[in-house]
C-alpha positions as CSV (number, residue, x, y, z in Angstrom):
1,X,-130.6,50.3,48.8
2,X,-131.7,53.7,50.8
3,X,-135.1,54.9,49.6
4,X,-135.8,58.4,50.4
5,X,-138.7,58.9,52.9
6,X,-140.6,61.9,51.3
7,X,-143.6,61.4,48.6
8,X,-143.3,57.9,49.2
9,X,-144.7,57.5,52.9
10,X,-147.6,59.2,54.7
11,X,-147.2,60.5,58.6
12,X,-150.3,61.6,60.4
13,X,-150.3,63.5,63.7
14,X,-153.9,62.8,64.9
15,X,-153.9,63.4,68.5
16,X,-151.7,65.0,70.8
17,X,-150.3,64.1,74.0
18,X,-146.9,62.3,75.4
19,X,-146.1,59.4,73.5
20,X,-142.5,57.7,74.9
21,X,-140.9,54.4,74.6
22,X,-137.2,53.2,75.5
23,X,-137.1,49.6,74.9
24,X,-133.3,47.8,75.4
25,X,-132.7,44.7,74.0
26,X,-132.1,43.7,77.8
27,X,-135.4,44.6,78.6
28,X,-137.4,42.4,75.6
29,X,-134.9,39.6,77.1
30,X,-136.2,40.1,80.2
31,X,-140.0,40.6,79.6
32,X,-140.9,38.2,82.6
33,X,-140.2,40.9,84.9
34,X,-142.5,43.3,83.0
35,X,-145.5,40.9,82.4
36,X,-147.5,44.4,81.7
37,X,-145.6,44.9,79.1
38,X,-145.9,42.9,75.8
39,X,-142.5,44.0,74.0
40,X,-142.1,41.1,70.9
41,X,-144.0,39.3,68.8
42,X,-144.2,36.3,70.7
43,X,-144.3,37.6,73.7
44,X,-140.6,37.0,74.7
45,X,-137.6,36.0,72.7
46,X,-138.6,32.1,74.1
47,X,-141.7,32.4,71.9
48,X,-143.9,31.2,74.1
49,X,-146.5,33.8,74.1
50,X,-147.7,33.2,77.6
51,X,-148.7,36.2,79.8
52,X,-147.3,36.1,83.5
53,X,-150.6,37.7,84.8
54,X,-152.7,36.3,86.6
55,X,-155.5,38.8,87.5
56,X,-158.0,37.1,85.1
57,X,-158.1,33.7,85.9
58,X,-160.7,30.9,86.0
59,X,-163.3,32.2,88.7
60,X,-163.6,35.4,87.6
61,X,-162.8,35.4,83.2
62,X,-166.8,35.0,82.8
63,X,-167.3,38.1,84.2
64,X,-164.8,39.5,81.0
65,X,-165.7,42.4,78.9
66,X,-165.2,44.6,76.4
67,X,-163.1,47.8,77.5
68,X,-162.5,49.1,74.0
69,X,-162.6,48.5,70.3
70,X,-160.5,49.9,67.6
71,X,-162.0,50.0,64.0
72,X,-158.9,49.5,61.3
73,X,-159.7,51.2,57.8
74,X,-157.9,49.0,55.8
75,X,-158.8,45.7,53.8
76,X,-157.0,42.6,53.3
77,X,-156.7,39.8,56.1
78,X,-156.4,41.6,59.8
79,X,-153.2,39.2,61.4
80,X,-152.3,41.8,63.4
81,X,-150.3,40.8,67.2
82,X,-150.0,44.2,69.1
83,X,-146.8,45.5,70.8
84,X,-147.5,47.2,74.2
85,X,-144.9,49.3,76.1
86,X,-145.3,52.2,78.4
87,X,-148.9,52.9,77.7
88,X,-149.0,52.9,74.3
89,X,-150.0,50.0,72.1
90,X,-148.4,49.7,68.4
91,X,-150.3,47.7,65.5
92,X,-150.3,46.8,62.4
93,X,-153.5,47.3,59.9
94,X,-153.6,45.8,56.2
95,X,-152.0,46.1,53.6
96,X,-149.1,49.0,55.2
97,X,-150.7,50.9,58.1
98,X,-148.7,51.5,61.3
99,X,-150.9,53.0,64.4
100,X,-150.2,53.8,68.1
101,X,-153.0,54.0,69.8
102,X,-153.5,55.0,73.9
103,X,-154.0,51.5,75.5
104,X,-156.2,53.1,78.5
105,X,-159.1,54.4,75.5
106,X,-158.0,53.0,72.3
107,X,-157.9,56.5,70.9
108,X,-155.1,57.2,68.5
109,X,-152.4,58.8,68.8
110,X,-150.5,58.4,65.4
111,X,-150.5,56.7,62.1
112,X,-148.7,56.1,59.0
113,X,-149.4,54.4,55.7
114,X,-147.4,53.4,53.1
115,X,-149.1,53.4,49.7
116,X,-148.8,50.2,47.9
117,X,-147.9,50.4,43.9
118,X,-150.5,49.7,41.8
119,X,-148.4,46.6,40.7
120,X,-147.9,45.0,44.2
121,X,-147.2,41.5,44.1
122,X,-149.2,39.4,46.8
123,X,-148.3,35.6,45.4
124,X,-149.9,32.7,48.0
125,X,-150.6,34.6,50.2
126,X,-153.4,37.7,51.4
127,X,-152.7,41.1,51.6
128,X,-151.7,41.4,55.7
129,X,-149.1,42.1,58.2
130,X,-148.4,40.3,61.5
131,X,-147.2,43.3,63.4
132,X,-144.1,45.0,64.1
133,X,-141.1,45.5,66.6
134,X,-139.6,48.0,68.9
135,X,-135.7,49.0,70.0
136,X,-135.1,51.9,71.8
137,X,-137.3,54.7,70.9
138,X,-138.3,53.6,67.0
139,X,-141.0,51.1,65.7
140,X,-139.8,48.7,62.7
141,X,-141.8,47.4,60.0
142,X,-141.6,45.6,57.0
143,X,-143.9,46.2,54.0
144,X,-145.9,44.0,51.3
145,X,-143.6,45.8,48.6
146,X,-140.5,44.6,50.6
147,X,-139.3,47.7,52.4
148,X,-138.0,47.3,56.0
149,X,-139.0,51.1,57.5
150,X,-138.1,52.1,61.0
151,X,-140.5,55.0,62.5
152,X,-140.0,57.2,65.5
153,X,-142.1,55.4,68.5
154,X,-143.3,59.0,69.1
155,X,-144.9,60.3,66.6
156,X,-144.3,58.0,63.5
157,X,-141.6,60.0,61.7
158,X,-139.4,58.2,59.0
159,X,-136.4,57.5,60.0
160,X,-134.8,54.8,57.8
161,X,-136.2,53.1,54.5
162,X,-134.5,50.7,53.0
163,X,-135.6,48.3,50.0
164,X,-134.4,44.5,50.6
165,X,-135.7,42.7,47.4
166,X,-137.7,43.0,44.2
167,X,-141.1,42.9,44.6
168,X,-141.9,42.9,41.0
169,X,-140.3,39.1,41.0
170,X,-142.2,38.1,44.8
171,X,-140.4,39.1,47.1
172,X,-142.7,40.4,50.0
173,X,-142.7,40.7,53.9
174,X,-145.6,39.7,56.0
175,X,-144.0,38.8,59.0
176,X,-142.9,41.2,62.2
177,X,-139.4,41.8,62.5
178,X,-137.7,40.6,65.5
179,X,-135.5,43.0,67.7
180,X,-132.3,42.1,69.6
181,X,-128.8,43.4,70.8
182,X,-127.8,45.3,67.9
183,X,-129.9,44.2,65.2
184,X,-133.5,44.1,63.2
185,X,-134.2,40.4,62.1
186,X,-136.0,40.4,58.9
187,X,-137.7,37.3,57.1
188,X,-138.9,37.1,53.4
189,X,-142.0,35.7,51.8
190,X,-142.6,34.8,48.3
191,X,-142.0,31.1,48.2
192,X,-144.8,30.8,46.0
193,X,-143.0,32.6,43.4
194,X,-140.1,31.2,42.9
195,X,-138.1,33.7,45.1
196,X,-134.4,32.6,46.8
197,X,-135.0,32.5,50.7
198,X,-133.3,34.5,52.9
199,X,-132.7,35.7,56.3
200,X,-131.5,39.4,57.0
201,X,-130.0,41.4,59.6
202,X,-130.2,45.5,59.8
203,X,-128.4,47.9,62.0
204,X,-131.5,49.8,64.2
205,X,-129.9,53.2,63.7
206,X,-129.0,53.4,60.1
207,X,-130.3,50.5,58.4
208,X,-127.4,49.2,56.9
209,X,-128.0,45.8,56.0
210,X,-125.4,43.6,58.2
211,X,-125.4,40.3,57.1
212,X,-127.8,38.0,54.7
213,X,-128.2,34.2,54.9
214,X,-129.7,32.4,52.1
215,X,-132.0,29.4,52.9
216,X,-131.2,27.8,49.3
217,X,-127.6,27.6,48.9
218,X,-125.6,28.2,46.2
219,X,-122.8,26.7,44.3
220,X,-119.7,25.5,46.3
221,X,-122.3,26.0,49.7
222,X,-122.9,23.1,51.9
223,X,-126.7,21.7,51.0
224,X,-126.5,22.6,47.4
225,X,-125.6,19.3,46.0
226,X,-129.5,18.7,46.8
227,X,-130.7,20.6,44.3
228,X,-130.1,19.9,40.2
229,X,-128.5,22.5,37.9
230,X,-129.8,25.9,38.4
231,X,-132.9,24.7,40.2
232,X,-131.1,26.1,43.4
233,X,-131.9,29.9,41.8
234,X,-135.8,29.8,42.4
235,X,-136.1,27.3,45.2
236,X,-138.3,29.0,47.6
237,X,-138.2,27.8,51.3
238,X,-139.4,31.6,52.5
239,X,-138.8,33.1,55.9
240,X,-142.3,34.4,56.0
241,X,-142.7,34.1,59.8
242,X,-141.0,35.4,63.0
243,X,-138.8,32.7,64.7
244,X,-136.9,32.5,68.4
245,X,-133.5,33.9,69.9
246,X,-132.0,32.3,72.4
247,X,-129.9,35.7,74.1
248,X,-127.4,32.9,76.2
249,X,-126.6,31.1,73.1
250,X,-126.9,34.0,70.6
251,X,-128.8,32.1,68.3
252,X,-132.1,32.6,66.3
253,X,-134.3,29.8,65.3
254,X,-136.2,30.4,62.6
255,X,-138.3,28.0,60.2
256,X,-138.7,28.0,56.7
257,X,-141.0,27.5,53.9
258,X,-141.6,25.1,50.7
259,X,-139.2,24.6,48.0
260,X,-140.4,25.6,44.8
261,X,-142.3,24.6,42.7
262,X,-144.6,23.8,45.1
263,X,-146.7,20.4,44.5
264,X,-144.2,19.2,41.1
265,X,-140.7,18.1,42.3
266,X,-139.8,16.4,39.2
267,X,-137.6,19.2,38.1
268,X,-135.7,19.3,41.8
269,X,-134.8,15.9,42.9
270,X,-133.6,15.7,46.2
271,X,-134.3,16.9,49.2
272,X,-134.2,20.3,48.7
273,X,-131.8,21.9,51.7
274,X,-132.6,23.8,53.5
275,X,-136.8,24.2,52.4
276,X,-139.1,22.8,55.5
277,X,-136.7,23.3,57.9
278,X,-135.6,25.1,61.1
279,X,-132.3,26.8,61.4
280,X,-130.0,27.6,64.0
281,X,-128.4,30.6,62.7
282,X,-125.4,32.8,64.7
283,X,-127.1,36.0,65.4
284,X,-123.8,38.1,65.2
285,X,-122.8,36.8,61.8
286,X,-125.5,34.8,60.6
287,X,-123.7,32.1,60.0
288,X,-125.8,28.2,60.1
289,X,-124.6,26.5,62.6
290,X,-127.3,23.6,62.5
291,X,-130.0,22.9,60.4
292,X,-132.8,20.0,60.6
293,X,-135.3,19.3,57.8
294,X,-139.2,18.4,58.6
295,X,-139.9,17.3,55.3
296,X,-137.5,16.4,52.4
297,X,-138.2,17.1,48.7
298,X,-141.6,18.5,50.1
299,X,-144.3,17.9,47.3
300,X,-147.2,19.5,49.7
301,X,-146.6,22.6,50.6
302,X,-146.0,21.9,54.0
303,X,-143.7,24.7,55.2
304,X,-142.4,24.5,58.3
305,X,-142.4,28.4,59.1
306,X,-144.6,27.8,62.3
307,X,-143.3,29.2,65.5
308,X,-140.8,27.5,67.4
309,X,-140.4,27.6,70.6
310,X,-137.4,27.3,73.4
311,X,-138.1,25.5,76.8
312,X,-136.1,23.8,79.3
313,X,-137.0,20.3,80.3
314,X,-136.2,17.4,81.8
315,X,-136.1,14.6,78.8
316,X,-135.2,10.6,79.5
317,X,-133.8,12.4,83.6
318,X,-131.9,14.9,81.7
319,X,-132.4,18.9,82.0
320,X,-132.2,19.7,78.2
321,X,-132.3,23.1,76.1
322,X,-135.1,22.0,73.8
323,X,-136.6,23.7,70.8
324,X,-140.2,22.5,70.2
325,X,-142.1,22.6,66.9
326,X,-145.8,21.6,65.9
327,X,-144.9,21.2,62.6
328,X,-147.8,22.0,59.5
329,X,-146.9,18.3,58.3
330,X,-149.1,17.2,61.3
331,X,-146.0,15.9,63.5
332,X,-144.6,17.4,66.6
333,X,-140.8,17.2,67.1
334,X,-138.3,17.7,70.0
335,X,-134.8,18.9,68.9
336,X,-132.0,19.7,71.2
337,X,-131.3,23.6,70.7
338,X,-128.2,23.7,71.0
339,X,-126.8,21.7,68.4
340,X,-130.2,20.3,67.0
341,X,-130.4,16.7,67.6
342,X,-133.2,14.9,66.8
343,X,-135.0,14.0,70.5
344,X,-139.3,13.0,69.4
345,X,-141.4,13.1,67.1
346,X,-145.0,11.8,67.6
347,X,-148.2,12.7,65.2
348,X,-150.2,14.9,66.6
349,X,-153.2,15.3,64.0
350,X,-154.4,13.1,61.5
351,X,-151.7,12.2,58.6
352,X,-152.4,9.9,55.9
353,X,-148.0,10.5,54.4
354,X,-146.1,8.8,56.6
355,X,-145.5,5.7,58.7
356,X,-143.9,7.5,61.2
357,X,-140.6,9.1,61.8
358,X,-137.5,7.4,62.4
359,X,-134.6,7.1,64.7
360,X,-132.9,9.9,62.4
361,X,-135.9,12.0,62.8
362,X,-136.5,11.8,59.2
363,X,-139.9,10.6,57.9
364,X,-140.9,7.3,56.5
365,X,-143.2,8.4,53.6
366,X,-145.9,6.2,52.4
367,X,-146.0,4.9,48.7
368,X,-148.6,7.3,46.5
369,X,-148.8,10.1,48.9
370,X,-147.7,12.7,46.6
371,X,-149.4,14.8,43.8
372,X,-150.2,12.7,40.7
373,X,-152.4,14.2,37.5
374,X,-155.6,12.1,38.6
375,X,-155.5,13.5,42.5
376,X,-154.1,11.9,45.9
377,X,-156.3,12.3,48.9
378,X,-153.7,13.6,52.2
379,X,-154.0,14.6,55.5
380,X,-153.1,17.3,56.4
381,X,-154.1,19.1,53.6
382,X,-151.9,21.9,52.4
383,X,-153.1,24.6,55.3
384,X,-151.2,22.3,57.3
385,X,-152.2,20.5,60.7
386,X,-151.2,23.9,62.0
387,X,-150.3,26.9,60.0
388,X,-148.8,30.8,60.9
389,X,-150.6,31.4,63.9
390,X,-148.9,31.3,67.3
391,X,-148.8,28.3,69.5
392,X,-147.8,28.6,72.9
393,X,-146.3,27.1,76.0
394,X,-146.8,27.6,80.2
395,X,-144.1,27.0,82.1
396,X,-147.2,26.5,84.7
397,X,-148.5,23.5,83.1
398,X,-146.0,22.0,80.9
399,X,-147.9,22.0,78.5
400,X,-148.0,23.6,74.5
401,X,-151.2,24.6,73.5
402,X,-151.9,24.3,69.6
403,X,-154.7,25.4,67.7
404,X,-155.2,22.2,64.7
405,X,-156.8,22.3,61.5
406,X,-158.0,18.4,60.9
407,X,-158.3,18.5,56.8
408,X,-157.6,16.4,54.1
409,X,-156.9,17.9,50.6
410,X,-156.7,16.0,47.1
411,X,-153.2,17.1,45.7
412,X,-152.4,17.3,41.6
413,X,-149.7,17.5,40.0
414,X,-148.9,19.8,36.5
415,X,-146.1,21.1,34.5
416,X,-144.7,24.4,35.0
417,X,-142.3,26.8,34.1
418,X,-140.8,29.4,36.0
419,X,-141.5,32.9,35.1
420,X,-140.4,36.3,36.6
421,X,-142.6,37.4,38.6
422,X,-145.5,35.1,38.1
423,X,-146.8,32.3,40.6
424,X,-144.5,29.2,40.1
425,X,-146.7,25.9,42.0
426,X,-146.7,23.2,39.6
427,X,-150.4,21.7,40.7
428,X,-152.8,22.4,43.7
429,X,-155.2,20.9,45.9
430,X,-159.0,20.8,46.3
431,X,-159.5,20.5,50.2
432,X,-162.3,18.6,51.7
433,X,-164.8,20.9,53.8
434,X,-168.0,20.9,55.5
435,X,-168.1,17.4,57.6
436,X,-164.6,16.3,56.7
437,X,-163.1,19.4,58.3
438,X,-162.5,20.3,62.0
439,X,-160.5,22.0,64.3
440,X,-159.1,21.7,67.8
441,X,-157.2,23.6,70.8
442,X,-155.0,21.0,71.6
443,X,-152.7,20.6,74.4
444,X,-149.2,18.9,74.1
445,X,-147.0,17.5,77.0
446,X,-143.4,18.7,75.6
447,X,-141.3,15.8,76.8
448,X,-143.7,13.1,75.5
449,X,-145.9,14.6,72.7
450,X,-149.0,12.9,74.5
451,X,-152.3,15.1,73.8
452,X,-153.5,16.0,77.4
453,X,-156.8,17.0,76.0
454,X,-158.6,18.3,73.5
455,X,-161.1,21.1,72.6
456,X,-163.1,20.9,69.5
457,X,-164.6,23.4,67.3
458,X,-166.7,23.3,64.7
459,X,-164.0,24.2,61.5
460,X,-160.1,24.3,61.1
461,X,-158.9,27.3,62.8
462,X,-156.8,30.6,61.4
463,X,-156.3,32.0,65.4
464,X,-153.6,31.7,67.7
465,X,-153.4,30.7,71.4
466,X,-152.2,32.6,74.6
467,X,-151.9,31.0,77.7
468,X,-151.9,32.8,80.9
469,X,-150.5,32.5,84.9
470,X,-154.4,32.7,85.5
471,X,-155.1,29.4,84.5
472,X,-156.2,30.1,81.1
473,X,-156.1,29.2,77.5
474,X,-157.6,32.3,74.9
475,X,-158.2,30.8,71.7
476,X,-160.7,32.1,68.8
477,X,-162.6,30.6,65.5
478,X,-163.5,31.5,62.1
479,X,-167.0,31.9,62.9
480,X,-166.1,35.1,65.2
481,X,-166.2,33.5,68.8
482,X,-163.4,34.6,71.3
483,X,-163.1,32.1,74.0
484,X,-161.4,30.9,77.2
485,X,-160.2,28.0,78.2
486,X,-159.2,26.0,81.2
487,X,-155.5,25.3,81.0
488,X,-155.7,22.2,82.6
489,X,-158.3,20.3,81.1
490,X,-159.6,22.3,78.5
491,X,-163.3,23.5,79.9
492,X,-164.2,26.4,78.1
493,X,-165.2,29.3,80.8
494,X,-166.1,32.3,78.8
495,X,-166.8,33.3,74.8
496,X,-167.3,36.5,73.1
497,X,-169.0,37.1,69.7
498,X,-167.0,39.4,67.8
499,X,-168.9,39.2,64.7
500,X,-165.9,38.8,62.2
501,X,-163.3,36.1,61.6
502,X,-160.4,35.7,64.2
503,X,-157.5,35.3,62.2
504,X,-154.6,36.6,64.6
505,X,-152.5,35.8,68.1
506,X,-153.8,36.8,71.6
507,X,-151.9,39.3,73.7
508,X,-152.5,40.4,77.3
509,X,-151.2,43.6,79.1
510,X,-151.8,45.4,82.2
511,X,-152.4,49.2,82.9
512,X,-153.2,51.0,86.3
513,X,-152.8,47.6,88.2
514,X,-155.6,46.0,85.8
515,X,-155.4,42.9,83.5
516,X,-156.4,43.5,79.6
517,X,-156.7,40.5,76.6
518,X,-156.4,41.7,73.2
519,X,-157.1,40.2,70.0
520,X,-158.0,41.3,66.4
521,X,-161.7,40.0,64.6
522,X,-162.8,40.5,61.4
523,X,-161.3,44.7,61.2
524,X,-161.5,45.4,64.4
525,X,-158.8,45.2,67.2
526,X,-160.5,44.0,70.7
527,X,-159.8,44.6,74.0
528,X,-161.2,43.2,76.8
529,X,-160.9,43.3,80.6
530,X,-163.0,42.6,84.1
């Protein structure tokens, strides 16, 4: 449905001055040649979020500094991951702020807000948005209220709206979109409502919606003998994160969330296709062409949204098209990504649920692991072993780097109905903090899942990682430290203080020949260079 622009969104012109961006789909596919450039979420369509430069690297990133420092005005949770192209850098602020802001000074150059209703849904999740994407010369963005909104790259001008779902019933985006040939890739949040996934695609001029897949199938659709009676209707398994596209095989990989309710599965025997799982889907179409679940009939709310990422590796003397997930259920897996056999899996936190994963790829769940009235002590608890934030891989070391929460929770069980519009769970968890919690940076050999090494920090972290062609590893905590890391073995080399939470993803960029890391704290956006 088109939503007309005027009284509804807000366009400031705050400074003036050139503001240009032309951004092919060609080009995002080819970001490697551009490493100056960030132009998608995770830093290619790969997902790797690694940065090509190299002009920080391990002698000199102690010598790092500040260069600039943008204070957002906003509340909610600051998630932000910057798009940088042509000079300009484009972010997202809490709860629907758009801003371009001069990457040489921080100064900016244009915003726009859209006012939230006073009824805005936010159901399992805070109040945030984890950035945007560019095609061609406009900016897209989809909003808490479940609007998609494309903006003129140059000075933040309307120029589609279009409503995809009913927030008053959960329906919410948090995630960026993701831009290729022809299309605007849009996931959906809400699983802890009761919504029905989905997955849409939207023409970039017009906004027309061109296709929809639904994660919970329906009646007389492959997967829906897994759910009972109408259960199918409110079953969750949200597309509340970015995923992958693979330009050669025109596929996007993208993971989804829990099935609903959340911690009771009583009322939804089975294993609930296609909640927890990762999905091949035919970017022209968006027809499934493979599917493969994490975690059946998931009772923890272990959604496997995180980031997954494409490499090419030799596995067992073969050269293989893989597609690598750290999954939130504390197990890392190795699928083929081209037609999504199962490869590895290997824990790679602590997990009390399983005795492992078999030759399938499908887990061998220990007895009285899930919810019960009284309380079941599990690791992970339900943040995950890993949660939204971005892993991510060098093709210099071999290595994925993934930022691990090591916590237990105590999971219960309860009755519940669904309601419109209300939060639909069916228990909760009291997690174990202080001395039972950690975190780590960890890093992952992709072929084997062996840990190379391991950096520990003092509580479970809510940052991502970036590593770069320097040699290094940027990570951040909850307590407000920004650091480095060696790539190799994991020697930190330099920290920052930011004084506020690090909940977001790393970028890097370069401008007049000179390197830049980037990363949000607390609500402020940070930049820093030599």
């Amino acid at each position: 449905m088109r939503t007309v622009a005027v009284g509804i969104v807000i366009t400031f012109m705050l400074a003036a001055g050139p503001v240009s961006a032309q951004v092919s789909a060609q080009r995002i596919a080819n970001a490697e040649r551009e490493p100056g450039s960030w132009l998608t979420y995770s830093g290619n369509y790969a997902a790797h979020r690694f940065s090509p430069l190299d002009r920080i690297d391990r002698e000199n990133v102690s010598s790092l500094r500040t260069a600039w420092i943008y204070q957002t005005q906003g509340g909610g949770s600051l998630e932000t991951s910057p798009i940088v192209v042509d000079g300009v850098m484009y972010i997202t602020t809490p709860p629907g702020t758009v801003a371009a802001l001069d990457v040489h000074t921080g100064r900016e150059l244009w915003s726009w807000t859209r006012p939230m209703p006073s009824d805005l849904l936010t159901l399992g999740f805070p109040r945030t948005n984890r950035g945007l994407a560019i095609l061609g010369e406009t900016v897209y963005v989809g909003t808490l209220d479940s609007h998609v909104v494309a903006l003129d790259a140059s000075s933040g001008a309307v120029r589609w709206d279009e409503t995809i779902a009913d927030n008053r019933l959960g329906y919410s985006i948090t995630a960026a979109p993701l831009a290729i040939r022809g299309k605007i890739i849009v996931g959906i949040s809400g699983g802890e409502a009761g919504i029905r996934g989905f997955l849409d695609a939207y023409d970039p001029a017009t906004g027309e919606r061109l296709w929809r897949t639904y994660t919970v199938p329906g009646p007389g659709e492959p997967g829906n003998e897994t759910w009972v009676g109408d259960t199918w209707k409110t079953g969750g398994a949200a597309t509340w994160l970015t995923g992958a596209y693979d330009p050669e095989t025109n596929l996007l990989y993208w993971g989804t969330g829990n099935p609903a309710p959340d911690w009771n599965g009583d009322n939804r025997p089975g294993d609930n296709l296609y909640s927890c799982s990762l999905l091949a889907i035919d970017a022209d179409t968006g027809e499934m062409k493979w599917h493969f679940q994490f975690t059946p009939h998931d009772v923890h709310d272990w959604d496997a949204n995180q980031i997954p990422v494409l490499v090419d590796a030799t596995l067992d003397g073969r050269e293989r098209k893989l597609v690598i997930m750290a999954n939130r259920n504390a197990f890392y897996y190795v699928l083929d990504r081209v037609d999504g056999e199962f490869l590895l899996a290997t824990a790679y936190s602590k997990q009390t649920w399983a005795r492992g994963i078999d030759e399938t790829g499908r887990p061998m769940v220990l007895p009285n692991t899930e919810p019960s009235e009284e309380g079941n002590l599990v690791w992970p608890s339900l943040q995950g072993a890993t949660n939204w934030f971005s892993p991510s891989y060098s093709p210099s070391t071999g290595l994925l780097y993934v930022a691990v929460r090591e916590m237990g929770s105590i999971y219960f069980k309860t009755e519940t109905e669904y309601e419109p519009g209300k939060s639909f769970l069916g228990g909760g968890e009291r997690a174990l903090s202080g001395d039972d919690a950690a975190g780590a940076i960890r890093a992952i050999d992709v072929t084997t899942g062996e840990t190379k090494w391991d950096f520990r920090q003092h509580s479970p972290p809510w940052a991502g990682v970036m590593a770069t062609a320097g040699g290094l590893v940027f990570a951040g905590s909850g307590e407000g430290n920004f650091f480095a890391l060696d790539a190799d073995n994991g020697e930190p080399l330099w920290q920052f203080q930011t004084g506020g939470a690090v909940r977001s993803n790393p970028i890097s960029f370069a401008i007049d020949g000179k390197q830049y890391v980037a990363v949000s704290s607390g609500q402020a956006l940070f930049v820093f260079g030599l």
